[in-house]
C-alpha positions as CSV (number, residue, x, y, z in Angstrom):
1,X,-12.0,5.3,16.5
2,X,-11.5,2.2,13.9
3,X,-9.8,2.8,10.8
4,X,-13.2,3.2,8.6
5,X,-14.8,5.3,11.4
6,X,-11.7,7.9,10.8
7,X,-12.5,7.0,7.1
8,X,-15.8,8.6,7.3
9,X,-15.7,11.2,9.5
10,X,-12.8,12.5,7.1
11,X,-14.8,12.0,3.7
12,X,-17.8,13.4,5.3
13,X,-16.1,16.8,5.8
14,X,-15.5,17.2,2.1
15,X,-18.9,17.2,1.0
16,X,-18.1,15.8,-2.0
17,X,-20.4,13.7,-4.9
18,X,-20.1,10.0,-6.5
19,X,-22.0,8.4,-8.9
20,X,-23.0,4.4,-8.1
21,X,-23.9,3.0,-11.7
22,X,-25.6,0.1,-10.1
23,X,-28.8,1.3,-9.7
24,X,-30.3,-2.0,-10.0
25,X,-29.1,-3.4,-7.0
26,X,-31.1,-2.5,-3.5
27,X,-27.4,-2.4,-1.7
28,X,-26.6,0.5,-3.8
29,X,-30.2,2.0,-3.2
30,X,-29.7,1.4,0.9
31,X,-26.5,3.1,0.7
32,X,-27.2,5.6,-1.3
33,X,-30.4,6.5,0.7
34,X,-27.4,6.3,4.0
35,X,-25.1,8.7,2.5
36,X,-27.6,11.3,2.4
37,X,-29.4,10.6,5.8
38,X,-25.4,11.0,7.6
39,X,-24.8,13.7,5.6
40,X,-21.6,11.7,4.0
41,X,-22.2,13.0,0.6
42,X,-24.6,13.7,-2.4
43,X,-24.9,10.8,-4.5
44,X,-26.0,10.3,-8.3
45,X,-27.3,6.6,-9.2
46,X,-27.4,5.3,-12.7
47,X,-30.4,3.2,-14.0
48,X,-33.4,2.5,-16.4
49,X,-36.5,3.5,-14.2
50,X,-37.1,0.0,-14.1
51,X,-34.0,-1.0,-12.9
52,X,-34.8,1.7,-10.0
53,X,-37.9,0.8,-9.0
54,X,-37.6,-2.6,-9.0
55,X,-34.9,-2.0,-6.3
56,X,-36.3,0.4,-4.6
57,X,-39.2,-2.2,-3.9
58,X,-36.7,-4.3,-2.7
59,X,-34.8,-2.1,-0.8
60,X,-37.8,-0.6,0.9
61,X,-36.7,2.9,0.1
62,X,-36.4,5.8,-2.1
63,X,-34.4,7.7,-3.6
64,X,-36.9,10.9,-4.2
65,X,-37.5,11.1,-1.1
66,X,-34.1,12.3,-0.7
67,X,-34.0,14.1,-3.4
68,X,-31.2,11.6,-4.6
69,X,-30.9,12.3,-8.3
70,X,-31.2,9.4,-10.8
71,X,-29.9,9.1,-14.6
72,X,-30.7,7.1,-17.1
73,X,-27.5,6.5,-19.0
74,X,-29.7,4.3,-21.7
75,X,-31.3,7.9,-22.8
76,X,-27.5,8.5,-23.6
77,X,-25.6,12.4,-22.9
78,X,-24.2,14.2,-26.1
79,X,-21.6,16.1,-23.9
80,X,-19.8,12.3,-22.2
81,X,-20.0,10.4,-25.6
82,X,-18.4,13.2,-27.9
83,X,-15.5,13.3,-24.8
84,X,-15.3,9.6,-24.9
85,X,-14.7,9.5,-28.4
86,X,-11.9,12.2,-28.4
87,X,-10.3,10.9,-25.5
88,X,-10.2,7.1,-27.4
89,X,-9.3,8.3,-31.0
90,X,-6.2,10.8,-28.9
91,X,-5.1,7.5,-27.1
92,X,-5.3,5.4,-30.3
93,X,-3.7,7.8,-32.2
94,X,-0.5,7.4,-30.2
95,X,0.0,3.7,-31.7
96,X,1.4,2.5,-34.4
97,X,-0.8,2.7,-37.4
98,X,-1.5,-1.1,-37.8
99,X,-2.4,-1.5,-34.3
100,X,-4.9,1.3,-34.4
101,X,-8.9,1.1,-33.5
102,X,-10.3,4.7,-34.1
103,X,-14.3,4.2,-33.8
104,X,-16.9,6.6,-34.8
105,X,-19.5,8.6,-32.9
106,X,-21.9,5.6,-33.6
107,X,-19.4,4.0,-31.8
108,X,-19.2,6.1,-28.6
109,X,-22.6,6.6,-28.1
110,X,-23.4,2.6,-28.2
111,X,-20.5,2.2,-25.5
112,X,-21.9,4.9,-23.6
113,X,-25.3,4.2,-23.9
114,X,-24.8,0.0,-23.2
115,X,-22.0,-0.2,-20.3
116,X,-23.0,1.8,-17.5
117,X,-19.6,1.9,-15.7
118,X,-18.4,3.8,-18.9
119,X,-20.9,6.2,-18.6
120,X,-20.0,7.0,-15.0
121,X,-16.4,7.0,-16.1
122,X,-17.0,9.7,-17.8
123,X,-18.7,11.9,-15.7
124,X,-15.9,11.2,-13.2
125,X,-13.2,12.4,-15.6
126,X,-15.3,15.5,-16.9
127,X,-15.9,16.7,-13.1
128,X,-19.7,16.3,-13.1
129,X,-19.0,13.9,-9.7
130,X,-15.5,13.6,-7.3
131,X,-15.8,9.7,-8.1
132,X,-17.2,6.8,-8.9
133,X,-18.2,3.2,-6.4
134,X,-19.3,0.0,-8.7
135,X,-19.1,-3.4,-9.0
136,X,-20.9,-4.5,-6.6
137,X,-22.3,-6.5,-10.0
138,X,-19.8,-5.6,-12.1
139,X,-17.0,-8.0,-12.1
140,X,-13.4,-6.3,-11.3
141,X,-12.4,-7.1,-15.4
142,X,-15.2,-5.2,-16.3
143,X,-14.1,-2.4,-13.6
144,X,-10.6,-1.8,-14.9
145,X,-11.5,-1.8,-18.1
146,X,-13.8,0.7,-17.8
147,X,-11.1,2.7,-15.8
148,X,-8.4,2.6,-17.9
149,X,-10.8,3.4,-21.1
150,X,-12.1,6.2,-19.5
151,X,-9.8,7.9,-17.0
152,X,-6.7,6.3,-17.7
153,X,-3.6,6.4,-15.3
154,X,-2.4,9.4,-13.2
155,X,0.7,11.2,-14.5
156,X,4.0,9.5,-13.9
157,X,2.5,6.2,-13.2
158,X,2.1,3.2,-16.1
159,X,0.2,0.9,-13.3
160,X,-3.1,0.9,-12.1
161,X,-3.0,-1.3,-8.8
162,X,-4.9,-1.7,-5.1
163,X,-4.4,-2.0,-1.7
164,X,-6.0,-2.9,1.4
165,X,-6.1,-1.2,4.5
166,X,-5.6,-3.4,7.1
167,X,-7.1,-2.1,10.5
168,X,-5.2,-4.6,13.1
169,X,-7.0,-6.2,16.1
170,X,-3.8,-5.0,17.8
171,X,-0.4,-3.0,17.4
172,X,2.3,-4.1,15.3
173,X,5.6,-4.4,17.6
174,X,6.6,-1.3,16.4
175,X,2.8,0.7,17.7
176,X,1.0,0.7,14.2
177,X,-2.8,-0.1,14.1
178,X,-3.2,0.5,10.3
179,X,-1.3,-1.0,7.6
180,X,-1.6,-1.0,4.1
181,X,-1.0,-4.1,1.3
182,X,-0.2,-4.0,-2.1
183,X,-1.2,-5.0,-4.8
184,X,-3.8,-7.9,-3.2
185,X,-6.2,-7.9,-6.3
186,X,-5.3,-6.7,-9.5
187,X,-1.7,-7.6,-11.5
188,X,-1.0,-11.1,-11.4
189,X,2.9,-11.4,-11.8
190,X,4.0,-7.5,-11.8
191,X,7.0,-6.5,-13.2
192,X,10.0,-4.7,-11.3
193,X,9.1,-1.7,-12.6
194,X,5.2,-2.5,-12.3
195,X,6.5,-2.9,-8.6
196,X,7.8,0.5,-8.3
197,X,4.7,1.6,-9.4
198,X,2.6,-0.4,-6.8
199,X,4.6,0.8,-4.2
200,X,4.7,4.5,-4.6
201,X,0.7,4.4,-5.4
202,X,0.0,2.2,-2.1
203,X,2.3,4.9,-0.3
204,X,0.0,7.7,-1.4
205,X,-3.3,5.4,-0.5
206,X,-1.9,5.2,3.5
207,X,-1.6,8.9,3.4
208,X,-4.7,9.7,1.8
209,X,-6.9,7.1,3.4
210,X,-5.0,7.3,7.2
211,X,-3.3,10.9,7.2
212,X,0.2,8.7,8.8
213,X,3.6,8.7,7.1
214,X,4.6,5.4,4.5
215,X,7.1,3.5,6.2
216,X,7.6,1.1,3.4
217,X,8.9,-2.6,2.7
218,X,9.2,-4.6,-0.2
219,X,8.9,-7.8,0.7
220,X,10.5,-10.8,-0.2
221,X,11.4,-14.2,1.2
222,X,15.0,-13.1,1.1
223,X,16.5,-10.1,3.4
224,X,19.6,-7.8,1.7
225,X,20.7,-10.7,-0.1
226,X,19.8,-13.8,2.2
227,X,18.7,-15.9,-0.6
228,X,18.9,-15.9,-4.2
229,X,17.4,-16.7,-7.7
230,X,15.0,-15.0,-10.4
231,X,11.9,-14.2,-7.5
232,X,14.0,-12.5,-5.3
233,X,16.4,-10.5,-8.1
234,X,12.2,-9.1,-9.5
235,X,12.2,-7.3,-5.7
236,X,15.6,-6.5,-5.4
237,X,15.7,-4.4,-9.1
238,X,12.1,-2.9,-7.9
239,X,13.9,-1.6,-5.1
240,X,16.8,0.0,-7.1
241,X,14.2,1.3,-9.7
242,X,12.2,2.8,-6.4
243,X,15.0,4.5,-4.5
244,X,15.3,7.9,-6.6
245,X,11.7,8.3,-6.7
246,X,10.8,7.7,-3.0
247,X,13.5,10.3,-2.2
248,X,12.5,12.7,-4.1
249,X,8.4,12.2,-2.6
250,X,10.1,12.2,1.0
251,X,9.0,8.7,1.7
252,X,11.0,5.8,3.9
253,X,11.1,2.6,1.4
254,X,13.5,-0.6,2.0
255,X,13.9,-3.9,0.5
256,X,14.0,-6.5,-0.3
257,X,12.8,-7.8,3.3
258,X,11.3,-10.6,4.7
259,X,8.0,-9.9,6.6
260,X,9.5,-10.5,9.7
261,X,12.6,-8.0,8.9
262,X,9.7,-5.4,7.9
263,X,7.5,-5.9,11.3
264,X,9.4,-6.7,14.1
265,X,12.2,-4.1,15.5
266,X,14.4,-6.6,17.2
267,X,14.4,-8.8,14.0
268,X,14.8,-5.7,11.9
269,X,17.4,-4.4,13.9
270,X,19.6,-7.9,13.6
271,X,18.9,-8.9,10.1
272,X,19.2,-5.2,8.4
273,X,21.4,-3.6,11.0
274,X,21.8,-0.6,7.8
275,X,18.6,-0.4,6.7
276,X,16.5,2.6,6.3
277,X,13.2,0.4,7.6
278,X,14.1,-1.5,10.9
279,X,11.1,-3.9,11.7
280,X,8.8,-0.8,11.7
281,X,7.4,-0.6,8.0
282,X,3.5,-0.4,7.8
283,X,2.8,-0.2,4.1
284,X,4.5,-3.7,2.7
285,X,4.5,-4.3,-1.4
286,X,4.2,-7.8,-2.0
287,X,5.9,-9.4,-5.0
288,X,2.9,-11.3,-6.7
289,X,-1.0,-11.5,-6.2
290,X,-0.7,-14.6,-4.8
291,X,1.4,-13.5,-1.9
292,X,-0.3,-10.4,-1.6
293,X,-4.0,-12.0,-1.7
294,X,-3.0,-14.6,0.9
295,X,-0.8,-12.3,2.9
296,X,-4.1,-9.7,3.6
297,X,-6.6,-12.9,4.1
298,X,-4.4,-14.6,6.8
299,X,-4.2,-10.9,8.7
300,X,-8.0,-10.9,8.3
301,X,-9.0,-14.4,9.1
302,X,-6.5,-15.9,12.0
303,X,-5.0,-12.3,12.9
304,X,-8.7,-10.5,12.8
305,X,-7.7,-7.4,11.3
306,X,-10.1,-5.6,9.6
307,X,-9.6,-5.1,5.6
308,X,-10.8,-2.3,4.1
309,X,-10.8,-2.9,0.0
310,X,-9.7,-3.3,-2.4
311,X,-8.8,0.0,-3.5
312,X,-7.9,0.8,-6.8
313,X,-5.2,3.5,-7.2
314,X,-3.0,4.7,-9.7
315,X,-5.8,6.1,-11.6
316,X,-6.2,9.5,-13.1
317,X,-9.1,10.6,-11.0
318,X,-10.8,8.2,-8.2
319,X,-12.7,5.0,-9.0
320,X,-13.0,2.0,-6.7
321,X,-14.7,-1.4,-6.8
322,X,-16.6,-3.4,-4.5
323,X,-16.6,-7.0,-3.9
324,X,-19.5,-8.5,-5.1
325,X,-20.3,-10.2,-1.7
326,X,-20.3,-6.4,-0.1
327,X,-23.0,-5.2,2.3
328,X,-24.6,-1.7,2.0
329,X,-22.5,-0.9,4.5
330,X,-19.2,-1.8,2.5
331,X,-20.4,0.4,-0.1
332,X,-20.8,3.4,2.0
333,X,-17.4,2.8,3.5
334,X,-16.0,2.4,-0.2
335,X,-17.8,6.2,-1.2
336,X,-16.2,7.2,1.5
337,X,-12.5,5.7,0.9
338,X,-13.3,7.5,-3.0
339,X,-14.0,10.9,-1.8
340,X,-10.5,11.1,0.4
341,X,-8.5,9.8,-3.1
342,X,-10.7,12.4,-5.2
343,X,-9.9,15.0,-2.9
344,X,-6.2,14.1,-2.9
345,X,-6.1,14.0,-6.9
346,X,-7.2,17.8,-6.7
């Protein structure tokens, strides 16, 4: 069984719910209409009755004859837009007086009512759905700022970030067949602590989305001190910040490594002889998006892994986005990666 076959079979158990905000695309129509003929999970699609029709035509499909409920988030819903506005004047209120932008009811309503991933936000965070799948439009901007305006980050954690999971062609040295990489798609040039943060959410994500034990590496070009200078000193003071808090979740974390020193036993072995991860890491936290991005796209194109992403985690409840190139398929595989974070989150 592949990684996203595991994936599904898992989510599909939890009979859970997730709103798709994109109802104007027939992708999101095709995999809604999918979710419900495999039993996967009830979905709730956002759109004008326009918008729905016109991709239902398209599609070839719909949605009533699954009794796939649709809502027009244009009509507007008293009970998200007075919670939007409390939880945005609360989160204002925290900052200095100056810097403060308290809206009005007016306000809320016309966010609500005009950006559609807002709207789906909210019923996320007042537990009308488990989660939320968009952007398959949307552009991943308009995605995290819809997340953090609406559900904000999880407690103890300042970073919203993603991951792929990689689902390898063959084992790692060490026996592994899934891996995950973080961050590949969202913070350009992370801090240390932003770091610490990335790698204790991509942890979680393995656990979640897999059900295996983090084996962690933060990766570097340097190994305990091989080389020096600004880029490496960023990983190494992630890895001091990181140490307390992985012991205390019970997870296996080292650094800074090169990839090599993270994969390989024998290499492991000689290069970090002490070290806590010996060549057999299979989550790795990469120092920069441009690592990270590259990193995952060599695996996928001359290694063949399969990458399954990018998933957004980190936040208070679960959200993920799709790539705008994503087949229905993609999308059903991306509910079904939300459902396993929603039920984690509970």
């Amino acid at each position: 069984m592949t990684a996203i076959e595991s994936i599904i079979a898992r989510a599909s158990a939890l009979n859970g719910t997730v709103v798709l905000p994109e109802g104007m695309d027939a992708r999101v129509i095709t995999a809604a209409c999918a979710c419900v003929d495999r039993k996967i999970c009830t979905p709730v699609v956002l759109g004008t009755p326009e918008e729905i029709a016109a991709a239902e035509a398209k599609a070839g499909l719909k949605l009533a004859d699954r009794g796939i409920k649709t809502v027009d988030y244009t009509k507007g819903d008293a009970e998200l837009e007075a919670a939007y506005l409390e939880a945005w004047n609360a989160k204002e209120s925290k900052k200095p007086a100056e810097k403060q932008k308290i809206i009005d009811l007016a306000a809320a309503e016309k966010t609500l009512r005009t950006k559609r991933i807002y709207f789906g936000g909210m019923m996320v965070k007042l537990g009308r759905v488990d989660g939320l799948v968009a952007g398959s439009i949307a552009s991943t901007g308009d995605m995290l700022r819809a997340a953090f305006h609406t559900l904000g980050t999880q407690k103890g954690v300042k970073t919203a970030s993603s991951c792929f999971i990689m689902d390898l062609k063959s084992p790692t040295p060490s026996g592994d067949t899934v891996l995950a990489f973080g961050d590949c798609a969202v913070i350009p040039d992370p801090t240390a602590e932003q770091l610490v943060d990335i790698g204790l959410a991509t942890a979680q994500t393995y656990r979640d989305l897999t059900g295996n034990e983090p084996r962690v590496a933060y990766l570097s070009f340097s190994t305990k001190g091989s080389a020096g200078g600004e880029l490496v000193e960023k990983v190494q003071k992630a890895v001091e910040l990181a140490k307390p808090k992985f012991a205390e979740a019970g997870i296996k974390m080292d650094g800074e490594l090169q990839f090599d020193a993270a994969i390989v036993p024998a290499v492991g072995q000689l290069k970090n002889p002490n070290g806590e991860i010996q060549g057999n890491a299979n989550v790795f936290v990469f120092p920069d998006l441009q690592a990270g991005n590259i990193g995952y796209k060599i695996a996928q194109r001359l290694g063949g892994a399969t990458a399954i992403g990018p998933n957004l985690q980190g936040l208070a409840k679960a959200m993920n986005d799709l790539s705008r190139g994503c087949s229905a398929e993609d999308i059903v595989g991306t509910i079904c990666v939300t459902l396993l974070q929603s039920a984690a989150k509970r």
